[in-house]
C-alpha positions in Angstrom: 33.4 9.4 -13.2 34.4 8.5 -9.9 31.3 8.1 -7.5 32.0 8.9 -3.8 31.0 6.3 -1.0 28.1 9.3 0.5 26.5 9.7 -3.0 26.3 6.0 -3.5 25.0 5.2 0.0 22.1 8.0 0.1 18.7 6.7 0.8 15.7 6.8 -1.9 14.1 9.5 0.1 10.8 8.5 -0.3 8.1 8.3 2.4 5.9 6.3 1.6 3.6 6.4 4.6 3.3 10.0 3.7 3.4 9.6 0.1 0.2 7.1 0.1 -1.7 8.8 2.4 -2.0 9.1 6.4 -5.8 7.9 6.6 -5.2 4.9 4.9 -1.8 3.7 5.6 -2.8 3.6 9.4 -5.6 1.3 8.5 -3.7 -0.9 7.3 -1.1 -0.8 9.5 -3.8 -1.2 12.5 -4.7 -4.3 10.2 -1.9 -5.7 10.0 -1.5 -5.4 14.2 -4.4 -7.1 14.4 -3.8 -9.7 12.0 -0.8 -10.2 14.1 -2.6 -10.8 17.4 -5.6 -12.8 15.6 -2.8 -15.1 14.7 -1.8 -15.5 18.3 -4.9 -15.1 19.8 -8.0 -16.1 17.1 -6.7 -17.7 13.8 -9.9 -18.1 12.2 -9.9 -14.2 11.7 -6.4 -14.2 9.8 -8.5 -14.9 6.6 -10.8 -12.3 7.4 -8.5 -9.6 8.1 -6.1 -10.3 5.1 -9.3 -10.0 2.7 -10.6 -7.1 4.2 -7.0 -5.6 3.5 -7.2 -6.6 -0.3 -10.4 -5.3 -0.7 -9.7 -2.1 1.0 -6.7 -1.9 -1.3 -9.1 -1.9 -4.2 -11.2 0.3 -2.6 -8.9 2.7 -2.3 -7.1 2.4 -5.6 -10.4 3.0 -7.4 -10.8 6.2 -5.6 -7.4 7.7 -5.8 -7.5 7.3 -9.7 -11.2 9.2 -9.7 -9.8 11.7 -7.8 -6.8 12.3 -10.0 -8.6 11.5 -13.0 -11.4 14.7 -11.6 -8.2 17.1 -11.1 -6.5 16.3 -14.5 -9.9 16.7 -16.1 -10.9 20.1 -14.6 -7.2 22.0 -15.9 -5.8 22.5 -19.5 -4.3 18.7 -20.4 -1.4 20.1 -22.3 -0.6 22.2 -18.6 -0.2 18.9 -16.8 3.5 17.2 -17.0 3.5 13.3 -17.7 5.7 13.8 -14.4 2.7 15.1 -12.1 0.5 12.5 -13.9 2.8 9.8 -13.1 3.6 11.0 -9.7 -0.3 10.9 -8.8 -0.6 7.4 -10.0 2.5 6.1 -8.4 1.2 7.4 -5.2 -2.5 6.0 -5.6 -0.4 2.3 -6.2 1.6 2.6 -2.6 -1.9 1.6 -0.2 -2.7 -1.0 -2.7 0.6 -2.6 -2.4 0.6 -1.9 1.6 -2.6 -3.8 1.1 -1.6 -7.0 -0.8 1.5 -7.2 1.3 -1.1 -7.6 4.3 -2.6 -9.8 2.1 0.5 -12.3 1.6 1.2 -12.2 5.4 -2.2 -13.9 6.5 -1.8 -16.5 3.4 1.4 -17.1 5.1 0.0 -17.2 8.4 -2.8 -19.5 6.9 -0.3 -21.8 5.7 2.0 -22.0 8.8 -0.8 -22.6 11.4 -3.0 -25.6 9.4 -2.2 -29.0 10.6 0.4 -31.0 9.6 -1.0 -34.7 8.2 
């Protein structure tokens, strides 16, 4: 079949600030700005932040999946698509990943700003 140039050019169509949750996608993103300016204006913070991302990230993975877990548990299992399921736990993985990414940038930042021997 021939595939024209607007259907192969279409966006995903996912947002995945919306998708992962407004409360805790702007935390991150505020940490991220301010591992940003700690990096200009304090380094010795960049650790700090990028750990408090991970374990926020963890935090928040743990409490997504009890609060799916909670809703798949109080219907009928056999009402619930695999597709919902998966859906839930796709969206309960986007924060995390937000999070590690902020993660990886303050190792990175770690690693450009030590002194050179």
């Amino acid at each position: 079949m021939l595939i024209l140039e607007a259907e192969a050019i279409q966006p995903i169509g996912y947002n995945f600030f919306q998708l992962g949750g407004y409360g805790p996608m702007s935390i991150v993103t505020l940490l991220l700005i301010a591992l940003l300016l700690a990096a200009w204006k304090a380094p010795a913070w960049v650790k700090e932040i990028g750990l408090i991302a991970l374990a926020l990230g963890f935090l928040w993975q743990a409490i997504y999946l009890i609060r799916r877990g909670d809703a798949i548990q109080s219907v009928d299992a056999n009402s619930i698509s695999p597709n919902i399921t998966w859906m839930g736990v796709k969206c309960s993985l986007i924060p995390s990943a937000y999070c590690v990414t902020v993660y990886i940038v303050s190792l990175i930042i770690r690693i450009a700003r030590k002194p050179r021997v």
